[in-house]
N, C-alpha and C positions, 0 to 999 in steps of 0.2 A: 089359447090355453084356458081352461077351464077353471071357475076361483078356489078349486080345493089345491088342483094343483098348481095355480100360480104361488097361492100360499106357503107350500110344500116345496117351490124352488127359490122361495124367497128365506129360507128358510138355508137350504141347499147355498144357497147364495154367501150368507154370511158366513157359514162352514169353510168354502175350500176359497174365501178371498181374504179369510183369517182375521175377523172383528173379534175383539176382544176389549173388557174396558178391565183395567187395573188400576183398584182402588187401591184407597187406606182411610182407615176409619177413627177417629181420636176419642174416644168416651168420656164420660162422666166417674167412672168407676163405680163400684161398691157391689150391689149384691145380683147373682145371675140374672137374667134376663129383667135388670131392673134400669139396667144403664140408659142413659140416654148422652146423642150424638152430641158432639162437641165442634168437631170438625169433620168435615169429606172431601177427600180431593179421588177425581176420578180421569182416566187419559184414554182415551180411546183410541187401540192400537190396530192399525190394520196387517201384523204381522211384519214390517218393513220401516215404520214413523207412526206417529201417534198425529192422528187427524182434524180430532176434536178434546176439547178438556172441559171440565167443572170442577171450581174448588171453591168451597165457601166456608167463613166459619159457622156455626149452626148454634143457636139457644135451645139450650137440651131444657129448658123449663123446671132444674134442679139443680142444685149446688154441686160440684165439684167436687172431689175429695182431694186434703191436701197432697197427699203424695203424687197425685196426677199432675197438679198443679206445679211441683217442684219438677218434675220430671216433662214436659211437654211447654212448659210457660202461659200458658190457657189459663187463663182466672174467669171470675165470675163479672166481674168489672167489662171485660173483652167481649161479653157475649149478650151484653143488654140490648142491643139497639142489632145484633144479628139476626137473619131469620130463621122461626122458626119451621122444623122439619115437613110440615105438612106444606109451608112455603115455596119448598125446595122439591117436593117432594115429584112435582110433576116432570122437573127439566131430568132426575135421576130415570125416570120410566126412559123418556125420552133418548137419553144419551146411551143406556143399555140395553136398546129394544135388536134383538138380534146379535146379542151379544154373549160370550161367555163372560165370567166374571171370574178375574186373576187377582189372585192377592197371597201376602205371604201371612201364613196361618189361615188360609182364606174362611174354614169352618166358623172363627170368629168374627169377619168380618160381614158376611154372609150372614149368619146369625142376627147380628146386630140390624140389620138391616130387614130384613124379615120381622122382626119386635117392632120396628119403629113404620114397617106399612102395616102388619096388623092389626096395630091401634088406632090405624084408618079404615082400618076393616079391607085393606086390600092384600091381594094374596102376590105376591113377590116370590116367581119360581125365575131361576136360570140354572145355566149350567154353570160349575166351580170350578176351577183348577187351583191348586196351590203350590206355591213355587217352593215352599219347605221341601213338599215330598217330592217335588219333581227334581230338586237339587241333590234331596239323599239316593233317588234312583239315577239321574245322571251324571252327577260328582261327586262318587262317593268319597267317603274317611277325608271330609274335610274336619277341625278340628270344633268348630260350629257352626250352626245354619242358620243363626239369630241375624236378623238381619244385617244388621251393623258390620259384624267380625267377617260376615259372607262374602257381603260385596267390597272388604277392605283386602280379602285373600284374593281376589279376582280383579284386584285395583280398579273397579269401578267407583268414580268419584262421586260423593255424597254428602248433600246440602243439607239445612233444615232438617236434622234428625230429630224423629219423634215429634215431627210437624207432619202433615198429611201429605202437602204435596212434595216436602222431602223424600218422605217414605216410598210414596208410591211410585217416584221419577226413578228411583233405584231400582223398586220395583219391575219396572218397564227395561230399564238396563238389564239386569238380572233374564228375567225373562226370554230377552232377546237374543242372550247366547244362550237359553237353557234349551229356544228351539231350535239353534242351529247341532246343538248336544243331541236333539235325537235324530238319532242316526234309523232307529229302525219305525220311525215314525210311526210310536205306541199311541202317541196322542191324537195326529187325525183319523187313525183308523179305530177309536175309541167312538169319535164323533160318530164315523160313516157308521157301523155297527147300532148305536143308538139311535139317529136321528131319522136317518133315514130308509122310509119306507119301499118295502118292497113292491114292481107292477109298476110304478112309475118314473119312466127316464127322462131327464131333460135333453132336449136336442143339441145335435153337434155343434148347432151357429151359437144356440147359448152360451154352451160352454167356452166356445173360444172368444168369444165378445167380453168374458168376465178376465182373459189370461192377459199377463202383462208383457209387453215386445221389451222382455230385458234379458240380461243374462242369468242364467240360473240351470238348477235342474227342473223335469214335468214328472208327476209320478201320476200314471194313467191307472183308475180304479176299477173294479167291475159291483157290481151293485151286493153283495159281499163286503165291499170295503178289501179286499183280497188286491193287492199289487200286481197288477198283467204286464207292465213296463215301465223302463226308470230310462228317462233320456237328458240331456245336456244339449243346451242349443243358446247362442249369441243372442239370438230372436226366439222365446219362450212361443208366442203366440204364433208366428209365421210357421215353427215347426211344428208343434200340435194340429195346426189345422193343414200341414203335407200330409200327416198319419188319415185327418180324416176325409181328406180330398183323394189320397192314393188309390191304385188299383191292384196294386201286387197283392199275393197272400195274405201276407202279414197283417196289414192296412187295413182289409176286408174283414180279418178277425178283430180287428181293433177296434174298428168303427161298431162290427157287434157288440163286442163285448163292454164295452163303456160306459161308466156310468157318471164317472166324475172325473175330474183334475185337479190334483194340489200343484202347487208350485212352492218352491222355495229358489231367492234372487241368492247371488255369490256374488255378481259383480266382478266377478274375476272369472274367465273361461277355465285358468290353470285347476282355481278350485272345483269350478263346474265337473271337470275332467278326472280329479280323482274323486270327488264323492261318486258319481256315476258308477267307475268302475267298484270304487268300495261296496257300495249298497245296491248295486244288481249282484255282488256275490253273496252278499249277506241275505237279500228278499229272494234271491230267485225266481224273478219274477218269470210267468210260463213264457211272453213271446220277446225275451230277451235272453234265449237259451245260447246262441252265437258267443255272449261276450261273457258267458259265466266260466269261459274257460282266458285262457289266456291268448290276447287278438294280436299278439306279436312273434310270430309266425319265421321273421329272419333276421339273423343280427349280427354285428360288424365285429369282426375275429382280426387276430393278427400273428403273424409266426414269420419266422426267419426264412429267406428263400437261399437258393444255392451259393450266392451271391454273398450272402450276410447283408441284406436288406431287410426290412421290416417291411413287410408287405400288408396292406389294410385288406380285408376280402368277406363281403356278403355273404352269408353264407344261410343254408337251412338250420334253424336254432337248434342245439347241442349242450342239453346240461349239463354235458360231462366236459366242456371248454368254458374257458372265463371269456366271458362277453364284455365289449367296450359300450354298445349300445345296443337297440332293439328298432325293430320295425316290422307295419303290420305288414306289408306286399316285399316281395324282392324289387318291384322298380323305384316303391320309395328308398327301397336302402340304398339302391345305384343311384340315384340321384340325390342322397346326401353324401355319398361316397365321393361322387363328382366336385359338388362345392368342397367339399375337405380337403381335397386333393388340392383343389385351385388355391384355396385360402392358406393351406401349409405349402405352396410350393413341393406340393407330392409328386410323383410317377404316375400317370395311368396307366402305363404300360407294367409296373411294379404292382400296381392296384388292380391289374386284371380289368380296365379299362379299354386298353386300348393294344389289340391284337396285335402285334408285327414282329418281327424277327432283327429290325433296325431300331431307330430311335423313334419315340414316341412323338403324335402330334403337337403336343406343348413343347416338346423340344426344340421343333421348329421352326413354332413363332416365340421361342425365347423366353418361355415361362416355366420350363422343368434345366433343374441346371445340369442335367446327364447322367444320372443315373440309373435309367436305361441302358446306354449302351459306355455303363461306369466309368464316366468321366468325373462323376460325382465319389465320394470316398462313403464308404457303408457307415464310417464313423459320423460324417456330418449329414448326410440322407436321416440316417434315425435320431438325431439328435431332435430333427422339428417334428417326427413318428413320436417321439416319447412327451415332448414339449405339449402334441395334441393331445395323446392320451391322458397327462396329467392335467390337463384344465376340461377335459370331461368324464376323467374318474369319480366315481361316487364314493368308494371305500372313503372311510377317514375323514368324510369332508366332514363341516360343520358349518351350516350355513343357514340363515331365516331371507325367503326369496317375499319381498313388498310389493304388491301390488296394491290394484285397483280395490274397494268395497263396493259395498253395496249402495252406499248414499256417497253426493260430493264432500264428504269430511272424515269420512272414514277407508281404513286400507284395511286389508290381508294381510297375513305372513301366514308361510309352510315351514315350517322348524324340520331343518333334517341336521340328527347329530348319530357321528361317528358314523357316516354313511347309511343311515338309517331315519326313513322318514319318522317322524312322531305324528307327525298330527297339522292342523291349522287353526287358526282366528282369523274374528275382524275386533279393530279396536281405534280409538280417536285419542289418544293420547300416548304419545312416543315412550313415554317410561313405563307402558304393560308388555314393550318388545324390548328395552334397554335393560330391564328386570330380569334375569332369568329366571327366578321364581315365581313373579307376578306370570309370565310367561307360560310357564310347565301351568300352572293353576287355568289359563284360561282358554287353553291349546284343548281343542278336540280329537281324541285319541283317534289315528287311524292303524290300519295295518302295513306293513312295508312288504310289498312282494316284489316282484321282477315287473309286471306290469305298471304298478305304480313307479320303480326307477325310473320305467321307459318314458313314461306320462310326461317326468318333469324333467328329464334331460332332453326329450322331445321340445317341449316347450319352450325351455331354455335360447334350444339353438333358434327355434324359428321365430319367438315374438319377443320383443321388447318389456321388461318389467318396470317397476321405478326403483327399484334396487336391490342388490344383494348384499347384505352382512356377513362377514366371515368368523367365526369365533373361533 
C-alpha cells in the first residue's frame, strides 16, 4: 500500500474502530478568548471502554476569577508548581492523534483549546461532536441538558462535579448510551460522507483484521457511506469475513460493493436480534431485502376439536387468527410443537403429530395420559393447553428480561409493558432497572411489531437469560 493511501486507511482506521477522546476543560474565566487552562482531563474511548486517559492540573499563567474558584475549588495556590500548557502540550497532540474530540458544549471546549496551541503558533484541527446536541436530537424534552441534571435523569453516577475528570467520566457515560440511542446511525455515516475519499478502497483482509469476534450487530458500508446490509452474529468478525469469503449472489455483491464496516457490541444475542430486525426496517438496506418484510412465515394457532380438546397446530400465518407464537419455516414450528407437547404432557395425536385412528405413540410408552383415544377428560387435557398458553402469552405481561452486557459488569434489560415491547439498555447499577423512571429515561425506544414478539418469545424458550422481572 502506497503512503497516501496507507495514511487515508489509517485514517479510515480510527473511523469504523470508534476512537474518540472526551474531554473537559476547567478555565481561568473572564474575558472571551482570553481564558487560560486551569485543568484537562481527557479519556480516550474506543466506542466500548476508555483505553487511554490524561488529567492534569494546568498553570494557566493568570489569576483565577473568584467565582470560578468558589464554583470548581481551583485557586491559585493549587496551580503554582503545576504545568504549564506548552508542558502538556505534546502528550494532548499525542493522545488525540486520530481522534474525534467529544465533549459536552464541546464548541467551548474545543475553542479553548485551539487559543491555547495558537499561542504556540500550532494549528489544532479535529473533528467535534457534542453530547448537548446529540442528547437534544436523541432524548428529547428532557427537562435540561446541563450536564449535572442530564446525567442525574438517566441515573448515571457522578463524582468530582466541575472538576475535569469528574465531568468528563460522565461525559464518557453519557456518551456511551447516546451511541447506542442512534439507531439510524446519523453519526458514522456523517464520518463516512466527510472523511472519506472517493477511488480508494481498503481491502477485505483489512477490514476484517480491525472487526472484533464478539457479539453485536456489522453494518456493511459502500463508499457513499449508503447502508448495503445490517447483520447480527455471536462472532462479529468470523461472520463478516463468511460474507466476504462466500460465493452465492449476494456475497459477490457484497464483496463489490464494500467499502467499510462499523460495528456496534450488544453483548447480548437477544439484543443483537432485535436491533437487527428494527434497523434493516428502518435503513432498508438494498441486499437485506428478504428481512424487510416479516421472516415469520408460520405460527402456532389453537381451536377446539370435535372432541372439546384444545388442539395446538402450525399453521401458514393468518392475521385474521390470534397467534400463540411465530416461526420462520414450518419444520421449526413442528419441532417446537414437538417439545411443547412432551414438556406439557400434550397429545401428538391432538397436535396433529402423530397420524393414527388408535392411540398415540406417547400413549404407549406412558407419557400422553389418553386423550387421544379420551381416556383423558377435555377438562384436564386443556387445563395444561391453557397453563401453556398463559406462561407464553404476551398480552398484559410486564416484564424487564436481564442479560448479558457488553463488558464483565455491565447487563441488559428489554422492558416489555402491557404486552408491548418498549425499548432496551445496558447499565451497572441495579437501581437504573429498580427505578422505573430512571428506567423509561435510559431505555432506547424501539417499535413493537409481531416480528419483534416472535424474536423474544423465540428466545425466551430456547436460551437461558440471568433473569426475568415481573412487574
Amino acid at each position: 500500500m502506497d503512503p497516501d493511501k496507507r495514511k487515508l486507511f489509517t485514517n479510515y482506521q480510527s473511523l469504523f474502530t470508534n476512537l474518540y477522546c472526551i474531554l473537559d476543560i476547567e478555565t481561568t474565566g473572564g474575558q472571551f478568548n482570553e481564558e487560560g487552562i486551569t485543568e484537562i482531563a481527557i479519556y480516550k474511548f474506543d466506542g466500548h471502554e476508555v483505553v487511554d486517559q490524561f488529567i492534569s492540573l494546568v498553570n494557566p499563567e493568570k489569576p483565577i476569577q473568584p467565582f470560578v474558584v468558589k464554583l470548581t475549588g481551583i485557586n491559585n495556590a493549587m496551580l503554582r508548581s503545576a504545568p504549564k500548557f506548552y508542558e502538556v502540550a505534546k502528550r494532548i497532540i499525542e493522545i488525540t492523534e486520530g481522534c474525534v474530540i467529544v465533549a459536552h458544549n464541546a464548541s467551548f471546549d474545543y475553542r479553548i483549546l485551539k487559543t491555547e496551541f495558537r499561542r504556540l503558533g500550532y494549528d489544532f484541527k479535529k473533528q467535534t461532536l457534542c453530547t448537548v446536541e446529540l442528547a437534544k436530537k436523541l432524548i428529547p424534552e428532557q427537562e435540561s441538558y446541563s450536564l449535572g441534571k442530564l446525567v442525574r435523569a438517566l441515573g448515571i453516577p457522578m463524582a468530582d462535579r466541575h472538576r475535569a475528570s469528574g465531568d468528563a467520566m460522565a461525559t464518557v457515560k453519557l456518551f456511551k448510551m447516546l451511541m447506542v440511542k442512534d439507531v439510524e446511525k446519523e453519526i458514522v455515516k456523517s464520518f463516512i460522507k466527510t472523511e472519506i475519499k472517493s477511488g480508494i478502497s481498503p481491502k477485505l483482509l483489512d477490514i476484517v483484521e480491525n472487526l472484533p469476534s464478539k457479539t453485536g450487530i456489522y453494518y456493511i458500508h459502500n463508499e457513499k457511506g449508503d447502508l448495503i446490509y445490517i447483520g447480527k452474529s455471536k462472532n462479529i468478525k468470523k461472520r463478516v469475513n463468511q460474507h466476504f469469503t462466500g460465493t452465492s449472489s449476494k456475497s459477490k455483491k457484497i464483496q463489490r460493493d464494500v467499502f467499510a464496516v462499523t460495528v456496534e457490541e450488544t453483548g447480548s444475542e437477544l439484543i443483537a436480534l432485535l436491533k437487527e430486525s428494527e434497523e434493516i426496517k428502518i435503513n432498508k438496506p438494498i441486499y437485506n431485502r428478504a428481512q424487510r418484510k416479516s421472516i415469520f412465515q408460520y405460527a402456532l394457532y389453537m381451536h377446539k376439536n370435535e372432541e372439546g380438546y384444545l388442539a395446538l397446530s402450525v399453521e401458514k400465518a393468518d392475521g385474521r387468527k390470534k397467534e400463540i407464537t411465530s416461526f420462520t419455516t414450518l419444520q421449526e414450528g413442528r419441532n417446537a410443537l414437538f417439545k411443547i407437547t412432551e414438556k406439557h404432557n400434550l397429545c401428538q395425536k391432538i397436535n396433529g403429530l402423530y397420524i393414527t385412528k388408535n392411540d398415540c405413540f406417547q400413549h404407549k410408552i406412558k407419557e400422553c395420559n389418553g386423550a387421544c383415544i379420551c381416556e383423558e377428560t377435555p377438562e384436564s387435557y386443556n387445563e395444561r393447553v391453557t397453563e401453556f398458553i398463559e406462561e407464553n402469552a404476551f398480552e398484559n405481561n410486564n416484564m424487564i428480561i436481564i442479560d448479558r452486557g457488553r463488558t464483565f459488569d455491565e447487563r441488559s434489560a428489554v422492558l416489555i409493558e402491557n404486552g408491548v415491547y418498549k425499548g432496551y439498555c445496558f447499565y451497572e447499577l441495579n437501581y437504573q432497572i429498580t427505578n422505573i423512571d430512571i428506567l423509561k429515561n435510559i431505555i432506547i425506544p424501539m417499535q413493537h411489531n409481531r416480528d419483534i414478539k416472535t424474536i423474544i418469545q423465540s428466545y425466551l424458550r430456547k436460551n437461558k437469560v440471568y433473569k426475568v422481572i415481573k412487574f
